[in-house]
N, C-alpha and C positions, 0 to 999 in steps of 0.2 A: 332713773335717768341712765340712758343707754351708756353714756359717754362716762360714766363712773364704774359701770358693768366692765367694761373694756379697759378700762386704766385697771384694777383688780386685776384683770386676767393676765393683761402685762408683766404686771408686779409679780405675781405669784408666779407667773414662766419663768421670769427673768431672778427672782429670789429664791427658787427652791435649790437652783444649784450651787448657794453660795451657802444656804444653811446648810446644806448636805456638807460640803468642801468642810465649814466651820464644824461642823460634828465628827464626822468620819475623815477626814484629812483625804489622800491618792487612792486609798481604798476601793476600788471597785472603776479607779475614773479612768477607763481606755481612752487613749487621744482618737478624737475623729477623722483625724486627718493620719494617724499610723505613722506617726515623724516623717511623712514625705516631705523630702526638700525638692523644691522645684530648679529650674536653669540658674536662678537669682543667687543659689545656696541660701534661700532663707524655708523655715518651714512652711509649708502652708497655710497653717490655722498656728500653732503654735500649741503650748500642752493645756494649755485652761481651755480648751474647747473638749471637750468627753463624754463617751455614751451617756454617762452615768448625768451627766447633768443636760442632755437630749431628752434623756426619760424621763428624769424628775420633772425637769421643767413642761414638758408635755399633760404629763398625767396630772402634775397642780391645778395647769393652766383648763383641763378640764374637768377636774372638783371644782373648781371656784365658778368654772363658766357653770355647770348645772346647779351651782350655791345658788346665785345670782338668777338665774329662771333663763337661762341660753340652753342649746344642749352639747352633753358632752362631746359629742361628737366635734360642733365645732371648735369648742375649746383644746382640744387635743390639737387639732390642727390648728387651731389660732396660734397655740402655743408652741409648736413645734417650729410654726414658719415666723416667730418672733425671735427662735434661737437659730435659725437658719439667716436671720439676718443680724444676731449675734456675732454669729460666725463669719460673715462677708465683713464684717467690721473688722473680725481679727487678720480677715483675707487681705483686706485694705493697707492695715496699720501695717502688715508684716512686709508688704512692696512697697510702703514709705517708712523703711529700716524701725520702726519706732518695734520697741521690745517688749514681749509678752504682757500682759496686764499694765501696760502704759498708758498715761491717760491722753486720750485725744478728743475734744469735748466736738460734742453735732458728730462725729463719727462712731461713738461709743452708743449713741442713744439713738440717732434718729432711724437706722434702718432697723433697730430691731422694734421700735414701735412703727413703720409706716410697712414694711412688707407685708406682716400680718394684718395690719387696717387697709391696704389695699383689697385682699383677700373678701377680709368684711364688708365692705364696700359695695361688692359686687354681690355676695352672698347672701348679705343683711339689707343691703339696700340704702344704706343711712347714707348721710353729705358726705360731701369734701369739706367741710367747717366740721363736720366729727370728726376725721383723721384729722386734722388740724388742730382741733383743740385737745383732741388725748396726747395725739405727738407731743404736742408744749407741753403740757401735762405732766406728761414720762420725762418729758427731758428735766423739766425743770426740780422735778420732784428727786429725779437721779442725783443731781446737782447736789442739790440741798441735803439729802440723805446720808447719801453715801460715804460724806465723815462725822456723819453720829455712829454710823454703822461701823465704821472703822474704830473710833473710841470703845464701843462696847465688845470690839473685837471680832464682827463678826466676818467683815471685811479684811481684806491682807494690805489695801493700800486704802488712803484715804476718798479714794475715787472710783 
């Protein structure tokens, strides 16, 4: 099922930089954004946005796309452009004052699953009910996850 192939790829962009973070802590994580503060004085992206987890998250996202019979190719890119809309979420939160890894729920989830299903969309060819059902998918799975994940420590906040 295509729509479980794509929730996977999601997952594994969007979680490789959080095991990385939980194993190797700052190590190796350049901020993306190079602490720029914009007119606002707030930063741009903020410091949880990092090469180190642009790459990880990329290169997961295309092991798991060619796991799953996609090719890597576009899993690098599926996954790349799910952490690019990672990151317009941290662009978002930080121009409505809300503080680094704060939670704001439909802003945390939805663009980093719908940029890259846009991408697919057009790529792959599949519905607007696939973006639709992976997006709820992600979001809801986020929701629900993300403080077990915090319990077993692998997360910093419950969210």
């Amino acid at each position: 099922m295509l729509e479980l192939k794509l929730l996977l790829i999601l997952i594994s962009a969007n979680g490789a930089p959080v095991l990385l973070y939980c194993y190797h802590g700052d190590r190796f994580s350049w901020p993306v954004d190079h602490h720029y503060v914009l007119a606002d004085g707030k930063r741009l992206l903020g410091p949880s946005k990092t090469w180190r987890g642009f790459l990880s998250g990329a290169l997961c996202a295309a092991v798991v796309s060619f796991l799953v019979g996609l090719s890597f190719w576009f899993g690098l890119l599926f996954g790349f452009l799910s952490l690019v809309g990672d990151a317009l979420s941290s662009f978002i939160k930080r121009r409505m004052n809300r503080p680094s890894s704060s939670r704001a729920v439909g802003i945390d989830q939805i663009p980093e699953a719908v940029v890259p299903l846009i991408f697919g969309f057009f790529y792959l060819g599949y519905s607007v009910e696939t973006v639709l059902v992976v997006t709820l998918s992600f979001f809801l799975l986020n929701i629900l996850v993300s403080p077990v994940l915090y319990q077993l420590g692998i997360r910093k906040r419950p969210h």
